[in-house]
MDAnalysis code that builds the backbone (N, CA, C; Angstrom):
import MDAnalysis as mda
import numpy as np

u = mda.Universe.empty(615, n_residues=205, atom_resindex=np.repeat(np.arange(205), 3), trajectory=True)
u.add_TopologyAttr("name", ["N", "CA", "C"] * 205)
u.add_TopologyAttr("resid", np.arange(1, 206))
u.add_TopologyAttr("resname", ["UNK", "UNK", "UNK", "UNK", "UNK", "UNK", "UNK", "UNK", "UNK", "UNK", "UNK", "UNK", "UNK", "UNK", "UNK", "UNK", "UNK", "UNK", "UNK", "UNK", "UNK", "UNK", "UNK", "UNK", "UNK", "UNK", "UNK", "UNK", "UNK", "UNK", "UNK", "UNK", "UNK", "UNK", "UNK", "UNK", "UNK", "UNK", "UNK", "UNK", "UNK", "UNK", "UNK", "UNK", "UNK", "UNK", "UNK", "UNK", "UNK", "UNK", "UNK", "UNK", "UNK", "UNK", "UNK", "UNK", "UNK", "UNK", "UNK", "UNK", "UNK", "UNK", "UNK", "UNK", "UNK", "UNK", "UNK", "UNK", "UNK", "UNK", "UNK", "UNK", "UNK", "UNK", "UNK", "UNK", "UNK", "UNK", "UNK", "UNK", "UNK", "UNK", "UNK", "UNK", "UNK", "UNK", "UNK", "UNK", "UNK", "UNK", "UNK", "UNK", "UNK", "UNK", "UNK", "UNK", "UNK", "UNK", "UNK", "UNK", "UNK", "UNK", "UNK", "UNK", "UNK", "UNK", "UNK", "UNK", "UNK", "UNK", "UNK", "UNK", "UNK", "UNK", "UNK", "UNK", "UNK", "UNK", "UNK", "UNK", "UNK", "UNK", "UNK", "UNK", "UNK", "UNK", "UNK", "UNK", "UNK", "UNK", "UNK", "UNK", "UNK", "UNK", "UNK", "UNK", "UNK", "UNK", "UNK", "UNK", "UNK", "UNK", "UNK", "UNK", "UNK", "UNK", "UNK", "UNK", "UNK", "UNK", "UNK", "UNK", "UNK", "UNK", "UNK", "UNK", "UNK", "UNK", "UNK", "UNK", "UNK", "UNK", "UNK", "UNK", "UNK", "UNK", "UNK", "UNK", "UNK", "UNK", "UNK", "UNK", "UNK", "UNK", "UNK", "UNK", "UNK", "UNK", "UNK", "UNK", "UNK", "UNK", "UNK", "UNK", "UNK", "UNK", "UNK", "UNK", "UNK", "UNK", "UNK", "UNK", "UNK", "UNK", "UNK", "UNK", "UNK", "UNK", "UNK", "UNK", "UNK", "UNK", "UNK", "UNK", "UNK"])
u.atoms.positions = np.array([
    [-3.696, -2.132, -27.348],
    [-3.040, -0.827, -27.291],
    [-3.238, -0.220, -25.895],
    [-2.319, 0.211, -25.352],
    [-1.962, 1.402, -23.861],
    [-3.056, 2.429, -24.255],
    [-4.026, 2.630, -23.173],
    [-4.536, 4.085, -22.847],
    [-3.990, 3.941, -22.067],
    [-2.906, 4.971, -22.684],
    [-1.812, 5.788, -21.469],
    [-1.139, 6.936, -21.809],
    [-1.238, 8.316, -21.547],
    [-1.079, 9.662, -22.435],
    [0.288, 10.203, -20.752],
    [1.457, 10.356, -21.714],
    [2.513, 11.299, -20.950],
    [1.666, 12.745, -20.900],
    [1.761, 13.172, -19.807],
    [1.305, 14.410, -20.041],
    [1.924, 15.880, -19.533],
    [3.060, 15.391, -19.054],
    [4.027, 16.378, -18.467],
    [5.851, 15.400, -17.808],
    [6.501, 16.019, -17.974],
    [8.032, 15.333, -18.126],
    [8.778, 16.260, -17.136],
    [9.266, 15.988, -15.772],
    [10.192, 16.729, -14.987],
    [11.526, 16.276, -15.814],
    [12.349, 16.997, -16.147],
    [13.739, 16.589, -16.897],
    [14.891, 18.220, -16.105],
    [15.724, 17.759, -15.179],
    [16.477, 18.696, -15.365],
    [15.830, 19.694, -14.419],
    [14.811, 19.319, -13.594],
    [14.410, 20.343, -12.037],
    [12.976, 20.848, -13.456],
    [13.340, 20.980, -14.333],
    [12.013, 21.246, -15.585],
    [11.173, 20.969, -15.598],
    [9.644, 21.558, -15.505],
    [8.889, 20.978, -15.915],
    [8.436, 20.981, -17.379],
    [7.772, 19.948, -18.311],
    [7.775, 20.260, -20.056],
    [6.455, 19.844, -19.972],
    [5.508, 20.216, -21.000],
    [4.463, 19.581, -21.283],
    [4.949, 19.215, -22.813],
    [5.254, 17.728, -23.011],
    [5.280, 17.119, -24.500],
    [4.824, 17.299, -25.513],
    [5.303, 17.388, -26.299],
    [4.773, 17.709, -27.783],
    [4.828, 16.441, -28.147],
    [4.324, 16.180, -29.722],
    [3.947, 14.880, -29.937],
    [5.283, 14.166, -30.072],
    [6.391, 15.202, -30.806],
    [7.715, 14.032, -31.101],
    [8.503, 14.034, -29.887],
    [8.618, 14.799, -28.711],
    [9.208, 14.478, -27.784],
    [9.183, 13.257, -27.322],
    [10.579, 12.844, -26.540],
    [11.294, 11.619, -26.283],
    [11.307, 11.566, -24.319],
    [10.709, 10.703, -23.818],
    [11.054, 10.320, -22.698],
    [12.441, 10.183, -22.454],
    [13.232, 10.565, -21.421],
    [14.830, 10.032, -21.405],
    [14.941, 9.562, -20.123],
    [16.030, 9.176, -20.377],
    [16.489, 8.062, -18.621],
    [16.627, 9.498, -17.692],
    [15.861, 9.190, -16.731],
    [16.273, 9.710, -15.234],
    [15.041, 11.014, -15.257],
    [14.011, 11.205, -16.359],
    [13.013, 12.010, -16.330],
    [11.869, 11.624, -15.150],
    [11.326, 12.262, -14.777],
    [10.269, 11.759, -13.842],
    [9.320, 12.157, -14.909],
    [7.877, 11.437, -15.037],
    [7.034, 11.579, -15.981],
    [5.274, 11.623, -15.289],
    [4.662, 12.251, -15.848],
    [3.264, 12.104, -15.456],
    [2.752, 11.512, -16.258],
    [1.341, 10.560, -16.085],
    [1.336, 9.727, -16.806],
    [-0.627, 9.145, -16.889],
    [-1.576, 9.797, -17.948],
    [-2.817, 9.461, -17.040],
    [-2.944, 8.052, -17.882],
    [-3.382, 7.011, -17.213],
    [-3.783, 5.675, -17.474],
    [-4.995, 5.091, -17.206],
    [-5.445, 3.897, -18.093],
    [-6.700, 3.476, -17.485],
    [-6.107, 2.749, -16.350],
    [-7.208, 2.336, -15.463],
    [-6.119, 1.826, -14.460],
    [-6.596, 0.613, -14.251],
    [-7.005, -0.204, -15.162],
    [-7.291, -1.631, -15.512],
    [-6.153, -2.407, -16.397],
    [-5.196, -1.062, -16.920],
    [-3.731, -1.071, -17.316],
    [-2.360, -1.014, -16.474],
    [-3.002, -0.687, -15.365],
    [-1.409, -0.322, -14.569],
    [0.145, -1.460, -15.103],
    [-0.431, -2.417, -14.953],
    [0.789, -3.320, -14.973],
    [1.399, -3.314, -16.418],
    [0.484, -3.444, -17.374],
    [0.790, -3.125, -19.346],
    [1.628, -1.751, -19.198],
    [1.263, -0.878, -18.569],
    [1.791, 0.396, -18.903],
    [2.805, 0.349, -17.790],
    [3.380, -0.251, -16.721],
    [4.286, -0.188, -16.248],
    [5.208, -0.746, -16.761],
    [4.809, -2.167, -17.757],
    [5.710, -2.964, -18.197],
    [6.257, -1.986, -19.641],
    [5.484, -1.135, -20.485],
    [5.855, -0.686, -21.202],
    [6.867, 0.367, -20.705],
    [7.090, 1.068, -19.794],
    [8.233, 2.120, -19.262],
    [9.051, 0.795, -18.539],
    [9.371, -0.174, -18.736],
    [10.221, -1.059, -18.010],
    [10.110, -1.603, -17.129],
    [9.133, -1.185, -16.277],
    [8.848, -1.435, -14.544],
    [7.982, -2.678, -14.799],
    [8.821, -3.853, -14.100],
    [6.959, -5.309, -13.994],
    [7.445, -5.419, -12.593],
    [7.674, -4.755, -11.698],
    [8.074, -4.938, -10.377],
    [6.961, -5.795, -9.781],
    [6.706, -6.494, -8.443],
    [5.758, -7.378, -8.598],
    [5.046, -6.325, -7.759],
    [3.522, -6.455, -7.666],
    [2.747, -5.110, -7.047],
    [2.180, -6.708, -6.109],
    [2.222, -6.139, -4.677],
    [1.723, -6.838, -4.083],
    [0.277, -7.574, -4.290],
    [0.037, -8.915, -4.169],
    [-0.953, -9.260, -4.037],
    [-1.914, -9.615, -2.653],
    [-0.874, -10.040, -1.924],
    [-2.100, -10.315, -0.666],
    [-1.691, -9.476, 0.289],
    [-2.570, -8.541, 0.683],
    [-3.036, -7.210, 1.553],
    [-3.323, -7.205, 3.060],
    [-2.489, -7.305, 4.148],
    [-3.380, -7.667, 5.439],
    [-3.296, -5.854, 5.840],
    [-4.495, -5.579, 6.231],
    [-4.875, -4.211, 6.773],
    [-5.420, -4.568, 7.875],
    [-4.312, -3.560, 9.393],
    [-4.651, -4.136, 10.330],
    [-5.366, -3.016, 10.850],
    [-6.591, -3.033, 11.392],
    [-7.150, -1.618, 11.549],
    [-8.078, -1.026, 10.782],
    [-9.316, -1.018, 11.057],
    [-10.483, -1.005, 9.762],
    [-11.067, 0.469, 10.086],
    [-10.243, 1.290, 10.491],
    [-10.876, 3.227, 10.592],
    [-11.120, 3.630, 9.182],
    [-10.939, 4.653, 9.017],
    [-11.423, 5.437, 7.648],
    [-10.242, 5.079, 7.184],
    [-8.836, 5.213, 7.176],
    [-7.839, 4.959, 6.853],
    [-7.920, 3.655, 5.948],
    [-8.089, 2.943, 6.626],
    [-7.922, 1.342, 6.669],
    [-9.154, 0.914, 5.557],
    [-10.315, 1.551, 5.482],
    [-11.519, 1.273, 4.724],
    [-11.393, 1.883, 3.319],
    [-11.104, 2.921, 3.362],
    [-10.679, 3.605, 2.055],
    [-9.824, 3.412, 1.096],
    [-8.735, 2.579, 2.046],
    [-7.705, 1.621, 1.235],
    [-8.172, 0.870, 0.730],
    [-8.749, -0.092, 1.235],
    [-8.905, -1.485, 0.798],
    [-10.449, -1.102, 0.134],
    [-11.291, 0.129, -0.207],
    [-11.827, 0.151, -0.883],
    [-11.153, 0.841, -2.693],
    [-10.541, 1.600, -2.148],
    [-9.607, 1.806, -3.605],
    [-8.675, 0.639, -4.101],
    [-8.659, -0.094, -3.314],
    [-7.441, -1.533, -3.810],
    [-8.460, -2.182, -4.832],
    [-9.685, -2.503, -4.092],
    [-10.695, -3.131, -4.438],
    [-11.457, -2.689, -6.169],
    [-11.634, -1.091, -5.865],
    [-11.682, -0.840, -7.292],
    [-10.018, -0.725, -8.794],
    [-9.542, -0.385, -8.074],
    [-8.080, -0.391, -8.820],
    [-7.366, -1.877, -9.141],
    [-7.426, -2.596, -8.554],
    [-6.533, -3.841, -8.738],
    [-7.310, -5.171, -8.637],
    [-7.876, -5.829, -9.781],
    [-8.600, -6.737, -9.843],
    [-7.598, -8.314, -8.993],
    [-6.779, -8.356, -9.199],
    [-6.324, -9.337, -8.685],
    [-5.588, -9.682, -6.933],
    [-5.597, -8.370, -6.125],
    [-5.128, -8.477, -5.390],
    [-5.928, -8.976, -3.633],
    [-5.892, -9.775, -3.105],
    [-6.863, -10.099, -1.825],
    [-6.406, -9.371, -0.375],
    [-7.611, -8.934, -0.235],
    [-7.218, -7.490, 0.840],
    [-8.040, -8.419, 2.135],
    [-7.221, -8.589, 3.246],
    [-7.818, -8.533, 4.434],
    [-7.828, -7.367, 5.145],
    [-9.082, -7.269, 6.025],
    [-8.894, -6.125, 7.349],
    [-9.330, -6.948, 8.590],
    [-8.304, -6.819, 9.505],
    [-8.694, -7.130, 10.912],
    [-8.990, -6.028, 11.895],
    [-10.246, -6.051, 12.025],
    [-11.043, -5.182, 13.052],
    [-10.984, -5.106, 14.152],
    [-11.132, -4.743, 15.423],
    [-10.980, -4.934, 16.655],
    [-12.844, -4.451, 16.752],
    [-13.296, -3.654, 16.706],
    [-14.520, -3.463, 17.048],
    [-15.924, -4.133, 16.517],
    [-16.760, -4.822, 16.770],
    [-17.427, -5.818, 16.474],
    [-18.080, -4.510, 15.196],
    [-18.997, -3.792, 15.563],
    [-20.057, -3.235, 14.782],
    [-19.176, -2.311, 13.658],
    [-18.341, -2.374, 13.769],
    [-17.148, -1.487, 12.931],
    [-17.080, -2.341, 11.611],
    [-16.499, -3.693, 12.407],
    [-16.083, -4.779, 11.634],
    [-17.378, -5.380, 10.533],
    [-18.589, -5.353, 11.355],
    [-19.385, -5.351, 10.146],
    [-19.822, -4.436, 9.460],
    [-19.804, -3.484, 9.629],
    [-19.977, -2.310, 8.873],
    [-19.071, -2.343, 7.630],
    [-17.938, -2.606, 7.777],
    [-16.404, -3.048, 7.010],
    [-17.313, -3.889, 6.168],
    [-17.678, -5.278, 6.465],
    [-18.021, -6.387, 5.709],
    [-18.853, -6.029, 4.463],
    [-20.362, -5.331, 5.192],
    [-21.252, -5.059, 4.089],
    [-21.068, -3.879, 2.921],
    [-19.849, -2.845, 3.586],
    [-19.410, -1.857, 2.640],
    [-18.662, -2.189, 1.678],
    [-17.505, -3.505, 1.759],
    [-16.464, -3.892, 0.910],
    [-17.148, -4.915, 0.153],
    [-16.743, -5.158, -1.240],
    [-16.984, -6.117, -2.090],
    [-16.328, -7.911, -1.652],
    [-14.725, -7.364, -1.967],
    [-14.041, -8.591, -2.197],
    [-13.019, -8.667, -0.814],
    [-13.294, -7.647, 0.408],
    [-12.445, -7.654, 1.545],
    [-12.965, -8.733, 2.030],
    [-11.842, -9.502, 2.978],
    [-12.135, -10.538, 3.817],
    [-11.801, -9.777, 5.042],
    [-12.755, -9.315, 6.192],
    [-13.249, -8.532, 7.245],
    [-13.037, -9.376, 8.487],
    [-11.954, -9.796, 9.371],
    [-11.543, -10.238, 10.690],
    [-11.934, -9.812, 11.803],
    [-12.802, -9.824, 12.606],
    [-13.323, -9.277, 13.777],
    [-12.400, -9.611, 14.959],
    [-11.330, -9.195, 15.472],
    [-10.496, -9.608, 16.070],
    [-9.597, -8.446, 16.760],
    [-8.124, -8.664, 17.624],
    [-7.497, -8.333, 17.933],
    [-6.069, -8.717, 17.034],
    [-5.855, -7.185, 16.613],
    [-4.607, -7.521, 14.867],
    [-3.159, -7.578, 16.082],
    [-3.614, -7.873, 17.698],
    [-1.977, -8.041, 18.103],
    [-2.274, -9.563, 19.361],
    [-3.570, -9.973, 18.990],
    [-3.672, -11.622, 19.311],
    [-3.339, -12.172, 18.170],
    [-1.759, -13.462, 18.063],
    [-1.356, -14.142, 17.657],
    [-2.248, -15.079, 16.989],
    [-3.275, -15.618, 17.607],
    [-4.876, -16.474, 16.705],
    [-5.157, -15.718, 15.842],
    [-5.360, -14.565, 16.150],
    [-5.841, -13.738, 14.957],
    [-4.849, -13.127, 14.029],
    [-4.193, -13.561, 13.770],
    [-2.892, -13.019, 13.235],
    [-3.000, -14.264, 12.166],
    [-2.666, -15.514, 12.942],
    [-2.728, -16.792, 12.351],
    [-4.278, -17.602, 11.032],
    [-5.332, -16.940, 11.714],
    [-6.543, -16.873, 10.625],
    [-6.807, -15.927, 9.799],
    [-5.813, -14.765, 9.541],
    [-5.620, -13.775, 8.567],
    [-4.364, -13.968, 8.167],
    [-4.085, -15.423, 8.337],
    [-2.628, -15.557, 7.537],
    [-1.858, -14.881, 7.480],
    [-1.194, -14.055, 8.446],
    [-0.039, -13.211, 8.071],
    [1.221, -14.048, 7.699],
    [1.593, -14.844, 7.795],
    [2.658, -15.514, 7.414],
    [2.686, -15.337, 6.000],
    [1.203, -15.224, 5.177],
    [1.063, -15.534, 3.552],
    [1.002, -13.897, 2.935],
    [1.116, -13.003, 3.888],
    [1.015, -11.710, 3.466],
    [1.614, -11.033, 3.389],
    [1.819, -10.046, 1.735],
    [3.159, -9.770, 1.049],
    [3.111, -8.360, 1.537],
    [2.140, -7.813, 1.789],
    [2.163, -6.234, 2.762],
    [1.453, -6.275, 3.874],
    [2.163, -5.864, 4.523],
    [1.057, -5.585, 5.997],
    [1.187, -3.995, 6.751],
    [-0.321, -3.525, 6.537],
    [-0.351, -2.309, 6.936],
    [-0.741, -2.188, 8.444],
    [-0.033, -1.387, 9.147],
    [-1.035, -1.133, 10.580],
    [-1.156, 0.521, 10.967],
    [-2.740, 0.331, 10.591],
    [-3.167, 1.313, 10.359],
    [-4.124, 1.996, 11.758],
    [-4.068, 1.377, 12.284],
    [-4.926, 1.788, 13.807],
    [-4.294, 2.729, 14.142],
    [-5.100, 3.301, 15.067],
    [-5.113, 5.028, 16.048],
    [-4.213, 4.864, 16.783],
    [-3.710, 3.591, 17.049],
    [-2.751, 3.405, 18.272],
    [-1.173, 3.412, 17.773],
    [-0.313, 4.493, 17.897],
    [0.990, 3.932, 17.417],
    [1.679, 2.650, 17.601],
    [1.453, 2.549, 18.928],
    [2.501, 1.295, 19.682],
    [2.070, 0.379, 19.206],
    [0.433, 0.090, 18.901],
    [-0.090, -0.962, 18.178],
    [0.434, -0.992, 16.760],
    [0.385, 0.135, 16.340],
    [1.085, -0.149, 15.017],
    [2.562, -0.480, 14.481],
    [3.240, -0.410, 15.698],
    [4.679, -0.519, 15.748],
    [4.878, -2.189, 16.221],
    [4.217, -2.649, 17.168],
    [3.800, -3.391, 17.240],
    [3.658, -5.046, 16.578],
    [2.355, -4.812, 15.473],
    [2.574, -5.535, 14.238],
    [3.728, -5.765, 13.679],
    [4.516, -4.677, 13.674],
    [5.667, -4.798, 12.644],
    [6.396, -5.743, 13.503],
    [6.696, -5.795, 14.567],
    [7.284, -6.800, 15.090],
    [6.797, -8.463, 15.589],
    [5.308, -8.529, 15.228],
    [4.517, -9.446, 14.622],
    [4.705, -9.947, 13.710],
    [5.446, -9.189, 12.430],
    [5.457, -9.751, 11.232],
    [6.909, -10.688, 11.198],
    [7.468, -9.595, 12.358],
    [9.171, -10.179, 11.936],
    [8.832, -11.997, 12.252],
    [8.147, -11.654, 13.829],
    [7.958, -12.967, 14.875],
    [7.433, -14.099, 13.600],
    [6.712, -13.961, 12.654],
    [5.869, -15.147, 11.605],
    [6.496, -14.933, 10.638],
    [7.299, -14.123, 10.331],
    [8.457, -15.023, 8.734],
    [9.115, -15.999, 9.135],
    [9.101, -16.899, 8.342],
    [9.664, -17.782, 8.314],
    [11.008, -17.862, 7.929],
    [11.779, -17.090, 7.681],
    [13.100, -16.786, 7.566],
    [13.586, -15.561, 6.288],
    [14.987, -15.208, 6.702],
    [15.083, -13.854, 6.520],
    [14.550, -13.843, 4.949],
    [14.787, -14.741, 4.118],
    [14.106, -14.051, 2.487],
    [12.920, -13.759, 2.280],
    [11.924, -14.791, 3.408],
    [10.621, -14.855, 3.676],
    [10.425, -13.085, 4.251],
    [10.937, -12.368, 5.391],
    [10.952, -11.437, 5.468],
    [11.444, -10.132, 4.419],
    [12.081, -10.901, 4.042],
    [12.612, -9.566, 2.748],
    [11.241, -9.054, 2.112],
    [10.710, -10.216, 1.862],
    [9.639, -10.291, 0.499],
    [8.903, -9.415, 0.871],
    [7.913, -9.464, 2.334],
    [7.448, -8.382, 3.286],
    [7.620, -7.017, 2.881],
    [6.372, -6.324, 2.827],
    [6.730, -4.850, 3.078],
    [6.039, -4.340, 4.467],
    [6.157, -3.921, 5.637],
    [5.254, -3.450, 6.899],
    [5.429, -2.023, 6.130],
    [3.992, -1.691, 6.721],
    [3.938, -0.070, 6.856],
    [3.421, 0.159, 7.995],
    [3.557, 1.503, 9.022],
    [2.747, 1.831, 10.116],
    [2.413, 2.952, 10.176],
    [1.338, 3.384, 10.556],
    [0.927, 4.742, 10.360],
    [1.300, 5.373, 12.184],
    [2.143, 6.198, 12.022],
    [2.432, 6.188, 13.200],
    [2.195, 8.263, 13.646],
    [1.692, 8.850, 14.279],
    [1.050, 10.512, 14.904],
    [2.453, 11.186, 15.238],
    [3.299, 10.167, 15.951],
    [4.451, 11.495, 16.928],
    [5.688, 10.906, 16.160],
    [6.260, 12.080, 15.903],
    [7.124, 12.235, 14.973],
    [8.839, 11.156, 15.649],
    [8.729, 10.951, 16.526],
    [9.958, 10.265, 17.313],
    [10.143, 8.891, 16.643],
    [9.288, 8.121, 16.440],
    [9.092, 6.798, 16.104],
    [9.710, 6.351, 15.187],
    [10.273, 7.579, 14.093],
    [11.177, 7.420, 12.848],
    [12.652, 6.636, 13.881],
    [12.551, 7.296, 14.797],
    [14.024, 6.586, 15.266],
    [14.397, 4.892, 15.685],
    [12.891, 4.631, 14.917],
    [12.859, 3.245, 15.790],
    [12.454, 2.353, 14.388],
    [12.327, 3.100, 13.555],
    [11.911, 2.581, 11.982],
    [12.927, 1.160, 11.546],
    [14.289, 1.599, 11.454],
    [15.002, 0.464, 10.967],
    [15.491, -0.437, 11.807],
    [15.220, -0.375, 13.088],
    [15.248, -1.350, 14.236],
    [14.258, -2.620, 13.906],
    [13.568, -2.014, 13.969],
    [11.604, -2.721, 13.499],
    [11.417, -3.426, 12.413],
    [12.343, -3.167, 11.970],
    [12.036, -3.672, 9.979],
    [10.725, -3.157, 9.742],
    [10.504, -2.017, 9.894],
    [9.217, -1.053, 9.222],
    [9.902, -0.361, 7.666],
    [8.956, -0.814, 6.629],
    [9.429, -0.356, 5.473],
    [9.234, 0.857, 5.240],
    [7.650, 1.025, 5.751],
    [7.359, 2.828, 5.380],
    [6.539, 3.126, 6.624],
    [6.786, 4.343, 7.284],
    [6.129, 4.909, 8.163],
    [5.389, 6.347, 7.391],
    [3.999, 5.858, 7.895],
    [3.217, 6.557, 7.100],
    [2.528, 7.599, 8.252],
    [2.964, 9.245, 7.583],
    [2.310, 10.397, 8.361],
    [0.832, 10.834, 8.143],
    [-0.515, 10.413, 9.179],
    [-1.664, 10.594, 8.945],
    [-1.605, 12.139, 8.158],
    [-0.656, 12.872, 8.604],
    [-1.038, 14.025, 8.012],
    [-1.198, 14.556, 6.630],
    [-0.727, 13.069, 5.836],
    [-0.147, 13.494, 4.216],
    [-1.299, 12.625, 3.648],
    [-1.488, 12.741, 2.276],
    [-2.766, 12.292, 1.532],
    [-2.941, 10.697, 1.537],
    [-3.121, 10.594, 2.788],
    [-2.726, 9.229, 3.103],
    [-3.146, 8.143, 2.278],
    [-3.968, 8.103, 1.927],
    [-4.265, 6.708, 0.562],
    [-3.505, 6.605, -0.667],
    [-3.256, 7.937, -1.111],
    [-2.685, 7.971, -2.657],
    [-1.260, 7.594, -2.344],
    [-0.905, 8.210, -0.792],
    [0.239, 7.473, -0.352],
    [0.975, 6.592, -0.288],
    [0.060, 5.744, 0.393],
    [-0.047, 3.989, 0.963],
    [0.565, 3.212, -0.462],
    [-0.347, 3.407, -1.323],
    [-0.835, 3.032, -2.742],
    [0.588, 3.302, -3.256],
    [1.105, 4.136, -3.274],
    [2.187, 4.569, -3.853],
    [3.361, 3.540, -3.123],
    [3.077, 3.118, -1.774],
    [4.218, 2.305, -1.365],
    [4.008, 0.595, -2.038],
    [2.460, 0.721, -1.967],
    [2.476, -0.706, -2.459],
    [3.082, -1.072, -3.950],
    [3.267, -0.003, -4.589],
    [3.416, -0.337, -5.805],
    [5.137, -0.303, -5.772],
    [5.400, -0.741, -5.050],
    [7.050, -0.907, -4.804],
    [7.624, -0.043, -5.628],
    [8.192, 1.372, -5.339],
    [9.318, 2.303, -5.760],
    [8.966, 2.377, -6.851],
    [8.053, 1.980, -7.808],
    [7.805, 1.980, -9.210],
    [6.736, 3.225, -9.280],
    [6.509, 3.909, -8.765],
    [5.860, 4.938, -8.529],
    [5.666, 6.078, -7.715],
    [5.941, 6.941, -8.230],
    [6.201, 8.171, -6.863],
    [5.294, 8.568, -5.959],
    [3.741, 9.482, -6.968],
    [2.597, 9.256, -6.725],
    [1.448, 8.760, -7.533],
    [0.770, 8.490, -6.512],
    [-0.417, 8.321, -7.566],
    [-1.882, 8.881, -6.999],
    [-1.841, 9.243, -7.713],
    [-4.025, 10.115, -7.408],
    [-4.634, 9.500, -8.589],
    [-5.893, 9.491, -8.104],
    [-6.984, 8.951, -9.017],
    [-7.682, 10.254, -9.038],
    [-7.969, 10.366, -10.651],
    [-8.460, 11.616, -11.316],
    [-10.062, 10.519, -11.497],
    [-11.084, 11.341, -11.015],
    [-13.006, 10.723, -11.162],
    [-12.814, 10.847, -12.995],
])
């Protein structure tokens, strides 16, 4: 059985809090609290088995980058999260804090290091570093190692990018989501990985 409780229904610009016989309808946006050892049961039960990414390259191991792949880590038992570090003592710091991260001590825009974090095999790739251009960057890293355009489809890039101009350069790039440090950036991210099958998501302690 779903632990999974509707707990409020946008219908119609509306907000409703459900009563017990109320009916979900097509085109409602819904709130929804779940265990979250369920996500995929309870997505499949509202229709959604969209595939939720499994292999994770996080390029950029700041708070950004650590917090992710530490909430991936508790939320999604099956998914393998890399981070490629650029700073040695950073990078281990990364190592001994994460459980199941595989921690790259490297440069995420040297091609070797690109190649021993497998990006070719990686179904999201975030670039999450301080540096825009670096993060814009990657994305054109990722295009350079697909192996051809379906291979790229499959791809999602995200970049976390500070100055607001860079949107103009988004669908040039094949950048899927450009992500504004300024917005709740993890519940964010999270929300892109779960491919359109989710608007937001916060984790309630």
């Amino acid at each position: 059985s779903l632990e999974a409780n509707v707990i409020g229904i946008i219908r119609d610009e509306k907000f409703i809090i459900p009563k017990k016989n109320d009916e979900v309808k097509y085109n409602d946006k819904i709130y929804v609290i779940i265990n979250s050892s369920q996500m995929a049961e309870t997505l499949e039960a509202f229709g959604h088995n969209e595939k939720i990414s499994k292999k994770i390259l996080i390029i950029g191991g700041g708070n950004i980058g650590y917090n992710l792949a530490k909430n991936l880590e508790e939320s999604l038992d099956s998914v393998r999260v890399k981070i490629v570090e650029k700073n040695k003592e950073r990078a281990e710091y990364l190592a001994s804090e994460l459980n199941n991260t595989i921690v790259i001590n490297g440069d995420g825009l040297d091609e070797d290091v690109l190649v021993e974090a497998n990006l070719e095999e990686a179904e999201t790739v975030l670039a999450l570093t301080n540096d825009d251009e670096d993060n814009l960057m990657v994305s054109v890293l990722v295009e350079k190692f697909a192996k051809d355009e379906k291979n790229l489809e499959d791809k999602r890039t995200m970049a976390l990018t500070n100055k607001p101009n860079y949107s103009l350069l988004q669908s040039s790039l094949k950048i899927d989501d450009l992500i504004d440090p300024r917005m709740n950036t993890v519940s964010n991210i999270l929300k892109h990985i779960h491919k359109g099958t989710i608007e937001t998501a916060y984790t309630i302690l």
